[in-house]
C-alpha positions in Angstrom: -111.9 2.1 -211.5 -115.2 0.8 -212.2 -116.4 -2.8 -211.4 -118.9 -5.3 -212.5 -121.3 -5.0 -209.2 -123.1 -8.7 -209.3 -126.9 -8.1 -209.7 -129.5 -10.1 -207.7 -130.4 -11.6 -211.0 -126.4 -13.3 -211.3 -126.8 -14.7 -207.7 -130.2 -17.1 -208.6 -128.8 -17.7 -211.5 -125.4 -18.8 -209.6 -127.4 -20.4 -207.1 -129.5 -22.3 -209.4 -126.2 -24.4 -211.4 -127.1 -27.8 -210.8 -122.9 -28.8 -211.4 -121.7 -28.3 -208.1 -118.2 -27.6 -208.8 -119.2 -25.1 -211.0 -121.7 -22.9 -208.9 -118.8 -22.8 -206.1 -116.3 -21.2 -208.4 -118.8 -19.0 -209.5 -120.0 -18.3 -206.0 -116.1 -17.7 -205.1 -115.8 -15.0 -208.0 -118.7 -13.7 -207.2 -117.9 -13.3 -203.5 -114.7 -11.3 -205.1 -116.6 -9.2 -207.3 -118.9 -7.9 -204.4 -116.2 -7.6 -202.1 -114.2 -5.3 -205.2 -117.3 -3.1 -205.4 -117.9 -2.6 -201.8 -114.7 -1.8 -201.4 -114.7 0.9 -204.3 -117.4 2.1 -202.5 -116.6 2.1 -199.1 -112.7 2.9 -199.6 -110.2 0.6 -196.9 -110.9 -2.4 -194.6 -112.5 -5.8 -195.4 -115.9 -6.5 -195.5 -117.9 -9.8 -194.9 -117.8 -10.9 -198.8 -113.6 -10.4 -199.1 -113.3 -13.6 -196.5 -115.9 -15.0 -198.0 -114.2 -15.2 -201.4 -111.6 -17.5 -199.4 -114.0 -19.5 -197.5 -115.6 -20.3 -200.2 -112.5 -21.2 -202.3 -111.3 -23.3 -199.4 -114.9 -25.4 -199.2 -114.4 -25.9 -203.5 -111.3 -28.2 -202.2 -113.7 -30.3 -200.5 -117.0 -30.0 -202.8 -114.3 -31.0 -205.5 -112.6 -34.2 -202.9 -109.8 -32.2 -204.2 -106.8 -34.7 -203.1 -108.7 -36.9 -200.7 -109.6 -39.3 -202.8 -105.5 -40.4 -203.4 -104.7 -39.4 -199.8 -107.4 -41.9 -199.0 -106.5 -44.5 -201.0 -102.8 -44.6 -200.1 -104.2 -44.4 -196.4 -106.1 -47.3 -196.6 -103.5 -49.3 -198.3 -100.9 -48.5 -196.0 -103.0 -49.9 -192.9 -102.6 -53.1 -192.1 -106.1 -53.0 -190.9 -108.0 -51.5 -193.8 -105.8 -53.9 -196.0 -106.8 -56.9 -194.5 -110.6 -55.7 -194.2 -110.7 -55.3 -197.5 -108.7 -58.8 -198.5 -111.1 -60.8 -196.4 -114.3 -58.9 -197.8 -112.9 -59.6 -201.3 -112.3 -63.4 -200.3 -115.9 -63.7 -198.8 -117.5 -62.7 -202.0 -115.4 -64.7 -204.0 -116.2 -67.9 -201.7 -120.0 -67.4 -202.0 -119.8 -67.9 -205.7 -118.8 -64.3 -207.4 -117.0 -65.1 -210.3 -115.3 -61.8 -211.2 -112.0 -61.0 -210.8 -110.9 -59.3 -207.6 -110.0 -56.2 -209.2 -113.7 -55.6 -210.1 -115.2 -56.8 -206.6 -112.5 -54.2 -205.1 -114.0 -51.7 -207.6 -117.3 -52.5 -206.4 -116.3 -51.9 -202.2 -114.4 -48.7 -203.5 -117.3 -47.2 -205.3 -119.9 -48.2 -202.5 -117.6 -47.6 -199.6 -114.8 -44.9 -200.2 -116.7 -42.9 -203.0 -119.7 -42.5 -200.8 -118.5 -41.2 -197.9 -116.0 -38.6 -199.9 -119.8 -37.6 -201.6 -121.7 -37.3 -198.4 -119.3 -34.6 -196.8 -118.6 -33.3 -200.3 -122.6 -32.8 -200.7 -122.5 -31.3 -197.0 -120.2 -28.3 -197.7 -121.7 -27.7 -201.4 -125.0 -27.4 -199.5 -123.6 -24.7 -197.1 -122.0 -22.7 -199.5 -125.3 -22.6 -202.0 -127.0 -21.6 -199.0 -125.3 -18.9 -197.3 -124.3 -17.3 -201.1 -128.3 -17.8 -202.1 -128.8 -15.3 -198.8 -126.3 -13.3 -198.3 -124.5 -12.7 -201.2 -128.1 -12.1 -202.7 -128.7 -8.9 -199.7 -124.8 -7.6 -200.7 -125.9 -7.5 -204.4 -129.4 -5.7 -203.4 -127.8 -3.7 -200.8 -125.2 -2.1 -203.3 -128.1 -1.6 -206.2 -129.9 0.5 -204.0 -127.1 2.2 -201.5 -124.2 2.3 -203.5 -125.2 5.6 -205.8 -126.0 7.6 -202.5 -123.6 10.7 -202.0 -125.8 11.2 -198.5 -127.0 9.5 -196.2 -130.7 8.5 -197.4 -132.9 6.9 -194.5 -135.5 6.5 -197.1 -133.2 4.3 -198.8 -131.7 2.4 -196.3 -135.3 1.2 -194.9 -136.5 0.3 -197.9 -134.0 -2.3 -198.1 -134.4 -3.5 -194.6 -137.8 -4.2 -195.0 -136.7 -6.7 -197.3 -134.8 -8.6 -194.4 -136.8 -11.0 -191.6 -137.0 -9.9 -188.1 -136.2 -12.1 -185.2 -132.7 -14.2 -184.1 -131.0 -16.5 -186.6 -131.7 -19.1 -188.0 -134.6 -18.0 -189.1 -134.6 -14.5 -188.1 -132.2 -12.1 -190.1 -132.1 -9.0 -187.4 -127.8 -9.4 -187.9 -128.0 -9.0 -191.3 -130.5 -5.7 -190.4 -128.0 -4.3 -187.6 -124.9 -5.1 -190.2 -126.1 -3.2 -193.1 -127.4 -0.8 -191.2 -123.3 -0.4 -189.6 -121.9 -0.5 -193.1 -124.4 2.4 -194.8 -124.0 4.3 -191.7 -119.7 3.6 -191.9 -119.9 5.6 -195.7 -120.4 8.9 -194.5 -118.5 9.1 -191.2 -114.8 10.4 -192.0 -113.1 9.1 -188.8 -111.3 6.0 -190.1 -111.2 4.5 -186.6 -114.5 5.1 -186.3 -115.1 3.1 -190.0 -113.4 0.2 -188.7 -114.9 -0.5 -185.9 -118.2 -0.2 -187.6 -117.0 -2.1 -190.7 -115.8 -4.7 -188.7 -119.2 -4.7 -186.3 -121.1 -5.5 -189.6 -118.6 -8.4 -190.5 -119.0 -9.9 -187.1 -122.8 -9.5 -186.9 -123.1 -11.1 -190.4 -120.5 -14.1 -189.6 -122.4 -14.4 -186.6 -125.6 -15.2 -188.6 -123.6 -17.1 -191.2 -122.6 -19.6 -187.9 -125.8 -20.0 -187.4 -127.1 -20.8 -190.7 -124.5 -23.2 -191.4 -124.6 -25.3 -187.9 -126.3 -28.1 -189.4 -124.2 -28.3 -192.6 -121.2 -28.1 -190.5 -121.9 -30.5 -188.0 -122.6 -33.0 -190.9 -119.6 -32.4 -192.6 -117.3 -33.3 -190.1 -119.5 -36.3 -188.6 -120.7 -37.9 -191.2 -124.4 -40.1 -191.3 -123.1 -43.6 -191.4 -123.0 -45.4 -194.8 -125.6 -47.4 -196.0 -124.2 -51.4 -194.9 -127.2 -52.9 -196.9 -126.4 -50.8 -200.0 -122.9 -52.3 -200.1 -124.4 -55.3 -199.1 -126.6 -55.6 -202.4 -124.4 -54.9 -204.6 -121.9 -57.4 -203.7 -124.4 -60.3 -203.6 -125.7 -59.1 -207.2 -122.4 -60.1 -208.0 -123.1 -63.6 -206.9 -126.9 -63.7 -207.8 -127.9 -62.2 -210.6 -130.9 -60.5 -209.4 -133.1 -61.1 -212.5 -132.2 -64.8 -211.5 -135.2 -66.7 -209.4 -133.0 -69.9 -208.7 -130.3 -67.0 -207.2 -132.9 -65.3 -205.0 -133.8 -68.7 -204.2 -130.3 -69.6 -202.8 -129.8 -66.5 -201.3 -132.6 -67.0 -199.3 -131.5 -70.3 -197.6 -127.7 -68.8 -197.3 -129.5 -65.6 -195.3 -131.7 -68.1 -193.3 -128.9 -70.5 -192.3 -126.8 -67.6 -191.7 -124.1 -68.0 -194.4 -124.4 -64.2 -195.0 -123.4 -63.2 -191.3 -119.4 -63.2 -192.0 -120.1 -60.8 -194.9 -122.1 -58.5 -192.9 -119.3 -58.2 -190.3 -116.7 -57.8 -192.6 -118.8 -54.8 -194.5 -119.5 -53.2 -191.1 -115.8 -53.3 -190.1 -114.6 -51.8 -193.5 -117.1 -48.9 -193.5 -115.9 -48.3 -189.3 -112.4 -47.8 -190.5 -113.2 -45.8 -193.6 -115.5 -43.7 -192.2 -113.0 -43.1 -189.2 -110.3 -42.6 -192.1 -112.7 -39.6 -194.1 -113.8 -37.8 -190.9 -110.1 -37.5 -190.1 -109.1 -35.9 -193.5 -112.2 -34.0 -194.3 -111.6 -32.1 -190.4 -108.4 -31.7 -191.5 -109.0 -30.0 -194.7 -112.2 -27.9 -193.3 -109.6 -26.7 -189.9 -107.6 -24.9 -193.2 -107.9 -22.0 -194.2 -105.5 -20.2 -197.2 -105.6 -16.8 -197.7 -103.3 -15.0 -200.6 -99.6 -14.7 -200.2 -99.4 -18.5 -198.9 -101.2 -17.7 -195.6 -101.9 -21.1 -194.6 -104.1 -21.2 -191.2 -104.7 -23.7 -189.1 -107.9 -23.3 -187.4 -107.5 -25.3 -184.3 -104.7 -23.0 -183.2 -104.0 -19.4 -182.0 -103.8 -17.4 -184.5 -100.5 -15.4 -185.0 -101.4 -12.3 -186.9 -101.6 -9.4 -184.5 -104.7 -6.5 -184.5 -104.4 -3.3 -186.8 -103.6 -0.1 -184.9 -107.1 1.2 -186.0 -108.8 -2.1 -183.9 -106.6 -2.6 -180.8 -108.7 -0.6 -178.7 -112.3 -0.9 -179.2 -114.5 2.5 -178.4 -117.9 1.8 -180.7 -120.5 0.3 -177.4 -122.1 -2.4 -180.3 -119.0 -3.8 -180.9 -117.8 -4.1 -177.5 -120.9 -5.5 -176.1 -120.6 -8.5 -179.5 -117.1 -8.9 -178.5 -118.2 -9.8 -174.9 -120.8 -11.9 -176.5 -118.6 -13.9 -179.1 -114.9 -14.0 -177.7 -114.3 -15.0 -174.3 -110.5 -14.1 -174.4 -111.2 -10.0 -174.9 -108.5 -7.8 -176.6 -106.5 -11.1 -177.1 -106.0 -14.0 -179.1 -105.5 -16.4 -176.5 -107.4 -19.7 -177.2 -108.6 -18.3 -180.4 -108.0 -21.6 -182.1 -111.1 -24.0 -182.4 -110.7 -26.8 -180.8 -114.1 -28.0 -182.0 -115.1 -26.8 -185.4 -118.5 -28.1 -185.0 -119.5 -26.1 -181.9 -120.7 -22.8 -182.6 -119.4 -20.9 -180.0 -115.5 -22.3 -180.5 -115.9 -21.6 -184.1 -117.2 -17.7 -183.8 -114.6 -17.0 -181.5 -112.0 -17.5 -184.0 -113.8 -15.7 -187.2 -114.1 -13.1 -184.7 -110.4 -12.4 -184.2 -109.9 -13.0 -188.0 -112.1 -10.9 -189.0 -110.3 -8.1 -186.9 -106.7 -9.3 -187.6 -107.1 -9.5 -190.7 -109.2 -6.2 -191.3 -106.9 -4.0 -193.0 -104.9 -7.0 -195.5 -104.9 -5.6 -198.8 -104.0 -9.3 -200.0 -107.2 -10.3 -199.6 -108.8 -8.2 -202.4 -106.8 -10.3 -204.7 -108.4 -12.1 -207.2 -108.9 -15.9 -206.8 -108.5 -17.1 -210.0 -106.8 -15.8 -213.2 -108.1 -14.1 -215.8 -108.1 -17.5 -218.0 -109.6 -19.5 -215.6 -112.7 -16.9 -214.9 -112.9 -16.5 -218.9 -114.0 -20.4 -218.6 -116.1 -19.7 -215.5 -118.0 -17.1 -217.5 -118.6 -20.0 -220.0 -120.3 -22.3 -217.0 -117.6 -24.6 -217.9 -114.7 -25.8 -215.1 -111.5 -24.0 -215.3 -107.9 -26.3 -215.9 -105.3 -25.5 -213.4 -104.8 -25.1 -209.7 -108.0 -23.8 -208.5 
């Protein structure tokens, strides 16, 4: 069956949506498009883009605050603490001089508090995803333009399109994505599946392993969050109090901030944003430790994994993909500890992908398509799908 093989001309053009939700479904379909027409290619076994496709449709969860903003919401009003914060915020505005109702000063905490925070690690994992898709998924479209037609091996070929790629270690340095390709064009004309495998799943390693790296910083900031902007919050509510186009307001407020009136209001915003931010780290780690694969295969990533390794990768024989394994997973041959107890350190985090990647190697689910054919009609469109996405 022929495919639609992305182009390097759809993955700028992907990469350069402004509408966030938007360029990650596209980057998710386009992830499965290059993972159907690698696979056409190649014949069995995953390759880096088919769990890509999923990681990617996980992060849209988060780039879209899919459900946190109502799990947060019924968080906060369910503790006693946030509850009362929020009361006695409310109740120092209102005895300064606001005269709106509470409903809207509430509006005004939720949009500057609760919004925010949901944005910044939304904007955190939207950034990753641009950025690893603008790279890699940009060298998998260029790699099978130039590769795919050969019916024999073509060194000619193959260098031209590693001279293309950076030299040196990542982050800067793209000498993974050089050894990976290099695996997979050499894994098309071997005809010892084993032998595929291994290298197949060298290249998905070497190019997670850059990936990692890439993505450290987005990661980190993701799940820890730069601390809300008080004075923002702060402004805002004493607009509501002083007009700010009001010179007999500023005027006030000047002698309230000198005689240190405003001091109970600062406290009470930097105790709200404290349990908030404490409330949205907690979900968004939640969330990002998830991964869902096709057929309800719901993963937790801080724990072991369960799956078990394909007879064609229980006994590893290629000497570049034992020596990685010795680099990247501490617990050889075994899944023991594979769960990340940290997400945000490297090292915890590549030990896992490492024995998912080979678990999950020969799962045929995961060439399934991650949206229906109604929903990608839409997507072609540049327009957001209805539905369960």
């Amino acid at each position: 069956m022929n495919r639609r093989i992305p182009t390097v001309a759809d993955v700028e053009q992907i990469t350069a949506l402004t509408d966030p939700v938007v360029r990650n479904l596209q980057i998710t379909y386009c992830y499965y498009e290059l993972s159907s027409a690698f696979s056409e290619r190649a014949g069995a076994g995953a390759n880096w883009c088919t769990f890509a496709t999923w990681a990617s449709k996980q992060a849209g969860q988060t780039i879209r605050r899919e459900d946190l903003t109502r799990e947060l919401e019924t968080r906060l009003r369910i503790q006693p603490e946030a509850s009362k914060a929020i009361q006695k915020l409310v109740g120092l505005v209102k005895q300064l001089g606001a005269r709106q109702h509470s409903d809207q000063i509430r509006h005004v905490i939720w949009d500057s508090v609760v919004v925010a925070a949901l944005n910044r690690s939304s904007d955190a994992v939207s950034r990753g995803n641009r950025k690893v898709f603008m790279e890699i998924g940009r060298e998998f479209a260029r790699f099978l333009a130039l590769c795919a037609p050969d019916t024999a091996y073509n060194a000619d070929h193959l260098d031209q399109f590693l001279r293309e790629l950076r030299p040196g270690d990542p982050p800067d340095g793209q000498y993974y994505l050089r050894q990976a390709f290099t695996a997979y064009y050499q894994s098309w004309f071997l005809n010892d599946p084993k032998q595929q495998a291994e290298l197949r799943l060298l290249a998905n390693l070497e190019i997670g392993y850059h990936e990692q790296n890439r993505l450290q910083p987005e990661i980190v900031e993701s799940l820890t969050m730069m601390p809300l902007d008080a004075a923002a919050l702060k402004k805002r509510l004493i607009e509501l109090v002083f007009p700010a186009d009001s010179w007999m307001a500023r005027g006030r407020l000047f002698f309230l901030d000198l005689l240190g009136q405003l001091s109970p209001l600062e406290r009470a915003i930097d105790n709200l944003i404290a349990l908030v931010h404490q409330q949205v780290r907690l979900m968004v780690t939640e969330q990002l430790m998830t991964m869902t694969l096709p057929a309800d295969v719901r993963l937790r990533l801080g724990q072991d994994l369960k799956a078990s390794f394909p007879v064609s990768l229980r006994v590893i024989t290629n000497p570049d993909l034992q020596e990685l394994l010795l680099q990247i997973d501490p617990t050889a041959d075994s899944l023991l500890d594979s769960g990340a107890s940290d997400w945000a350190d490297l090292a915890d985090r590549i030990h896992f992908i490492a024995d998912l990647f080979r678990c999950y190697h020969e799962t045929t689910a995961l060439f399934d398509a991650p949206f229906s054919p109604e929903q990608v009609a839409v997507l072609r469109q540049g327009k957001r799908p209805e539905g369960r996405l």
